[in-house]
N, C-alpha and C positions, 0 to 999 in steps of 0.2 A: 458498240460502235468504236472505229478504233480513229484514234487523232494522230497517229502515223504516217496518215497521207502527209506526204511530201513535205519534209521539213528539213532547216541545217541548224547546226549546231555551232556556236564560236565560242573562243574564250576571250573572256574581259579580264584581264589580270589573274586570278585564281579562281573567277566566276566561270561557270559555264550556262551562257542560253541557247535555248532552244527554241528558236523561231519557227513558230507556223505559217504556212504559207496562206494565201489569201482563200483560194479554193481549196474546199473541204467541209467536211459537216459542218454544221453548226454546235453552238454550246447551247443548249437547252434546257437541260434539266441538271439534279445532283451528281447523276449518274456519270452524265458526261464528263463535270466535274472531275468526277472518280478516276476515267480513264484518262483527261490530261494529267493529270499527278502522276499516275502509275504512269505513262508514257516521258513523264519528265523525268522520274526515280532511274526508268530503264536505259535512260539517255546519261545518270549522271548532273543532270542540269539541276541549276539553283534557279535560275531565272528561267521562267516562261512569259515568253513576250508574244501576244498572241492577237493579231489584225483585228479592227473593232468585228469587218464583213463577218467574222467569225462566230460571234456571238448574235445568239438569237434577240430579236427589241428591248425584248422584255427586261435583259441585263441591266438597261439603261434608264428603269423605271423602278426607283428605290422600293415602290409598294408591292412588286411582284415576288422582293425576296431574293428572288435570281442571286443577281450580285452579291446580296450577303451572303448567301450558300457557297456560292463560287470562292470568294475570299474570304472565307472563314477556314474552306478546308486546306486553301495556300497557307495561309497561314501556322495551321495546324501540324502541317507538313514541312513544316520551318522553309519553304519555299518562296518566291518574290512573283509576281506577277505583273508584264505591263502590258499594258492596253496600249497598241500602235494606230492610233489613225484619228478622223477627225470625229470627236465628240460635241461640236458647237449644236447644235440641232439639241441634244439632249440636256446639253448648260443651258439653252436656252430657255426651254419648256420649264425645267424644275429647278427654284432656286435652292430644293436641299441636295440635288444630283451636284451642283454646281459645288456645294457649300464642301460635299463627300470630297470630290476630285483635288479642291484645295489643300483639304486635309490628310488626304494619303497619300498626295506628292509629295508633302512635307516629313514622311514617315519613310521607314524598311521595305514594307512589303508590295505593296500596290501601288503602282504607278498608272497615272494617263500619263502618251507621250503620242506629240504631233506624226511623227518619222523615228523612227529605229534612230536616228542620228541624236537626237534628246536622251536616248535611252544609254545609248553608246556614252555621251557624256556626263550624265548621273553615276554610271561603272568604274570612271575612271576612276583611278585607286581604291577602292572600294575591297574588301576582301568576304567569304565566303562565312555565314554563320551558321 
């Protein structure tokens, strides 16, 4: 499957993301996974920032794994990953989903973020590891 459909690319200081667009497959499995990294690596990009619509439910239910598969392999890939859109629904259901999101806004790799505009101000000065 390819994560190609329709995306642009900006630069944040020495960062480069690459946004996915809202319409497009979904993220589903490891696979998928696979092919956003190799789609970030072939863009160049450090940051993928990529629409909640994107990701299949499951992402957002710590026991399905999903999510740790997803961001174990950003991270493996020295890459940054953030989640654009609203997550209240799934803060709300699980207070360890809730506890996750605290903790790796506070961190490098993995971000929630309301709007691209949180994301853009996290970037600011920020340089490329």
């Amino acid at each position: 499957m390819s994560y190609r459909h329709r995306m642009r690319t900006e630069e944040h200081g020495n960062l480069r993301v690459q946004y996915l667009d809202e319409d497009g497959p979904q993220i589903a499995t490891d696979a998928d996974a696979s092919d956003l990294i190799g789609n970030a690596w072939v863009d160049g990009a450090n940051v993928i920032a990529v629409p909640v619509s994107r990701f299949d439910p499951s992402f957002f239910d710590l026991t399905s794994g999903l999510l740790g598969n997803v961001t174990q392999k950003v991270v493996n890939y020295q890459l940054k990953l953030a989640v654009i859109g609203d997550i209240g629904a799934a803060v709300s259901r699980s207070s360890a989903f809730a506890d996750y999101v605290w903790e790796t806004n506070r961190g490098d790799h993995i971000w929630f973020f309301d709007d691209e505009t949180g994301l853009a101000e996290k970037l600011a000065g920020r340089t490329a590891r």
